[in-house]
N, C-alpha and C positions, 0 to 999 in steps of 0.2 A: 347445681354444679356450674364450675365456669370455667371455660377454655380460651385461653387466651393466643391470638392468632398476631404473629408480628408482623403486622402489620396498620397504619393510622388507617380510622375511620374515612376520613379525606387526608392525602397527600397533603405536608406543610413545607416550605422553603424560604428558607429567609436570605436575601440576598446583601444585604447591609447590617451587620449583627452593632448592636447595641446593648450595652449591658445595664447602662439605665433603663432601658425600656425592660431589658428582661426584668428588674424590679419591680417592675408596675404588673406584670404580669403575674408575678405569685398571686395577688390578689382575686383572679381568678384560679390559682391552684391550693391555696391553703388560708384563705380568704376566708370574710362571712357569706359571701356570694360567691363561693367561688362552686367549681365542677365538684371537689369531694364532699362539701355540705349537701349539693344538691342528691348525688346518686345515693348518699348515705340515709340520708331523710327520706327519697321514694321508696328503698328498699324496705327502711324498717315499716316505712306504712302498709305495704302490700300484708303485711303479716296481718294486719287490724283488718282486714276485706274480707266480707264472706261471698260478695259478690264477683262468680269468677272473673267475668270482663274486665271489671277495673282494679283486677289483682294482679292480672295479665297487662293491663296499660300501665301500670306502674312498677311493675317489673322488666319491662321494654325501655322506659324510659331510663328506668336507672341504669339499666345495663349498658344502655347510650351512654350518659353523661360519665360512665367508667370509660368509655372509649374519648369524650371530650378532657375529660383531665388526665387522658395517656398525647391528647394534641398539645393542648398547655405545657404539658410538660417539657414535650419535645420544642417548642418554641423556644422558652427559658432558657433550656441546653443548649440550643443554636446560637442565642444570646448572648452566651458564656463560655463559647468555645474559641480558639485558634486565637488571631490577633486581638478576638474582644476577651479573650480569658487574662488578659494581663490590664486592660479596664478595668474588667469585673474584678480584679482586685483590689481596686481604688476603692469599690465599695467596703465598709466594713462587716456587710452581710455575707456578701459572697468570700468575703479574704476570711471569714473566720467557718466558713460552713462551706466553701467550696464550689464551683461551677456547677447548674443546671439548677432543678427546681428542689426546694424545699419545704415541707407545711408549716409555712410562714406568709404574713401578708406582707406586701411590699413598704411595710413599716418596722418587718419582724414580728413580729406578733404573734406566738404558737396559734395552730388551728385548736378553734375548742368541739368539744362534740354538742356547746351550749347552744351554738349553731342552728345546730337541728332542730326543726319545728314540728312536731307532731303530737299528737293526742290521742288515737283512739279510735275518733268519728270521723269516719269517711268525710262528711261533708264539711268540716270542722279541716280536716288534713287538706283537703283539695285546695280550698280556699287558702290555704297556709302556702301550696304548692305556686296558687298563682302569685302571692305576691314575691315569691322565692326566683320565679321568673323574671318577676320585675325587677327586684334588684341586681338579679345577673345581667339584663338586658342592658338595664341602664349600665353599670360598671364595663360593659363591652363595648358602649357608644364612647364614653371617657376613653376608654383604652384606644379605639380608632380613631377619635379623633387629636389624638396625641402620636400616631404611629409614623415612624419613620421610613418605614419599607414596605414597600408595596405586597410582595408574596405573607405579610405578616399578617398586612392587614385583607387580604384577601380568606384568612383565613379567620379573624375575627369577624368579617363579616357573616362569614357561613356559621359558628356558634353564636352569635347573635341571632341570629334567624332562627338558627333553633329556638331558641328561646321564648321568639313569638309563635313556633308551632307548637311547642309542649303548652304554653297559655292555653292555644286553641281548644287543646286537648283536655284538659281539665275544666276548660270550661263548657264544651262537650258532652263530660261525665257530668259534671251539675244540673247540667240541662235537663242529662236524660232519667233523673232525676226528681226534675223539678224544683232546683234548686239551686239553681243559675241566678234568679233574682228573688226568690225569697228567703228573708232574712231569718225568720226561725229553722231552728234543727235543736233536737233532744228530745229530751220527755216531759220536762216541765212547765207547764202552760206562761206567758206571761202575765204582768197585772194590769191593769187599763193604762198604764204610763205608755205603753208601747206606742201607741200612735200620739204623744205629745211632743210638740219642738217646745222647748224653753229655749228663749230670746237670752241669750244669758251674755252676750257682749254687744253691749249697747251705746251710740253714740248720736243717736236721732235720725240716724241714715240708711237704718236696717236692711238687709238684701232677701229679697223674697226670692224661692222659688219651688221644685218640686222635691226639696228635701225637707219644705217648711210647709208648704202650701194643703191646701185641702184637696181629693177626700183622703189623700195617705197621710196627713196631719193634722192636729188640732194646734194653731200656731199659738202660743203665751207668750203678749207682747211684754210683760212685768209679771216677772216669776215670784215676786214679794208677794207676800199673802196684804192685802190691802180690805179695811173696812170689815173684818173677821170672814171672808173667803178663804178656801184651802187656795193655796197657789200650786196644787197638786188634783185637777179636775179629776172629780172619779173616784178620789179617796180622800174618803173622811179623816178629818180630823181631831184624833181622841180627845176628848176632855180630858181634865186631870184630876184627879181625884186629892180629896182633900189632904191627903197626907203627902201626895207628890205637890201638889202645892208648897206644904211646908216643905221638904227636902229642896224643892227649887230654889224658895226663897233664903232658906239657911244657905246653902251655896253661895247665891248672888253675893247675902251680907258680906260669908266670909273671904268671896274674892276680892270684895269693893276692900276690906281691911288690910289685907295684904298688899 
């Protein structure tokens, strides 16, 4: 159930309205990063949790970012109201769709539900959730650092900040987990490649370190199989049996004729 109270999350004021800027805004209202991808995407993952705690953290959060795309909004409309609503018809977003916010990015761009990032696996979703934050965060640094009015940006600050508390928080549930920094989740074992780096962009100046390094990897400075070594440590190399022989070589001829 949900009850909606009129009133913002945090109070917003805009003291100089821009209706340029209210375009840059949509991007956080009907955006790939914007507030309706995000609370959409927590909500439908909480349904995939059997764990009630992080059912409950992800139904908190979305329920949030429903109150941060009712602040969004209200921005936009400040944006596009009174002496800036005859701007904001300069635009031909606003002159053919009308003043305040619409699910559009500040290119136009309908919002898509493709957006949304989930799967299933909690820990599979979480991880989806943090980089969700990221792109929100950053899209909110862009937006502030372009902002013309102070009460605007005083209020991009504060969703932005959220943004790095909701990280916190999902990276929190991984943790408590166990699954904060390790890389497998599912059911299906991996095959000894897992802990291989293949040097695979090479220029004689290679950059070593703890994503290549030992004991978390076996670094492969020439992934070319060299002197009949697998270039695939760990896993053998089928022979070919004498009729896939000929099917190879039949191949080769008929490609080399064409």
């Amino acid at each position: 159930m949900f009850i909606h109270k009129k009133e913002l999350l945090v109070p917003v004021k805009v003291g100089t309205p821009d209706p340029r800027f209210g375009q840059f805004l949509l991007e956080q209202f009907g955006g790939a990063t914007g507030e309706l991808t995000a609370c959409l995407q927590y909500f439908v993952q909480s349904f995939h949790v059997e764990n009630a705690g992080l059912k409950d953290m992800l139904l908190d959060i979305s329920t949030e970012e429903i109150g941060h795309l009712e602040m969004v909004g209200r921005l936009i409309e400040l944006h596009t109201v009174g002496e800036a609503k005859i701007k904001a018809e300069e635009s031909h977003l606003f002159a053919m769709r009308g003043k305040g916010p619409h699910f559009l990015d500040s290119m136009g761009t309908a919002w898509s539900a493709q957006y949304i990032n989930e799967g299933g696996d909690v820990v599979r979703d979480l991880r989806a959730n943090i980089a969700a934050e990221a792109g929100a965060r950053q899209t909110y640094e862009e937006l502030i650092k372009r902002c013309p009015d102070d009460g605007t940006k005083k209020a991009l600050v504060h969703l932005l900040t959220r943004e790095v508390a909701h990280t916190k928080m999902f990276m929190e549930a991984l943790a408590s987990m166990g699954k904060l920094t390790d890389a497998y989740f599912g059911n299906i074992p991996p095959d000894d490649t897992v802990q291989i780096y293949y040097n695979m962009s090479s220029d004689g100046t290679d950059q070593r370190g703890p994503w290549n390094t030992e004991p978390a990897f076996k670094y492969v400075a020439d992934p070319l199989s060299r002197g009949g070594e697998t270039a695939h440590p760990g896993i053998e190399r089928p022979d070919l049996t004498t009729a896939s022989k000929v099917q190879v070589n039949a191949a080769a001829s008929g490609s080399s004729r064409g």
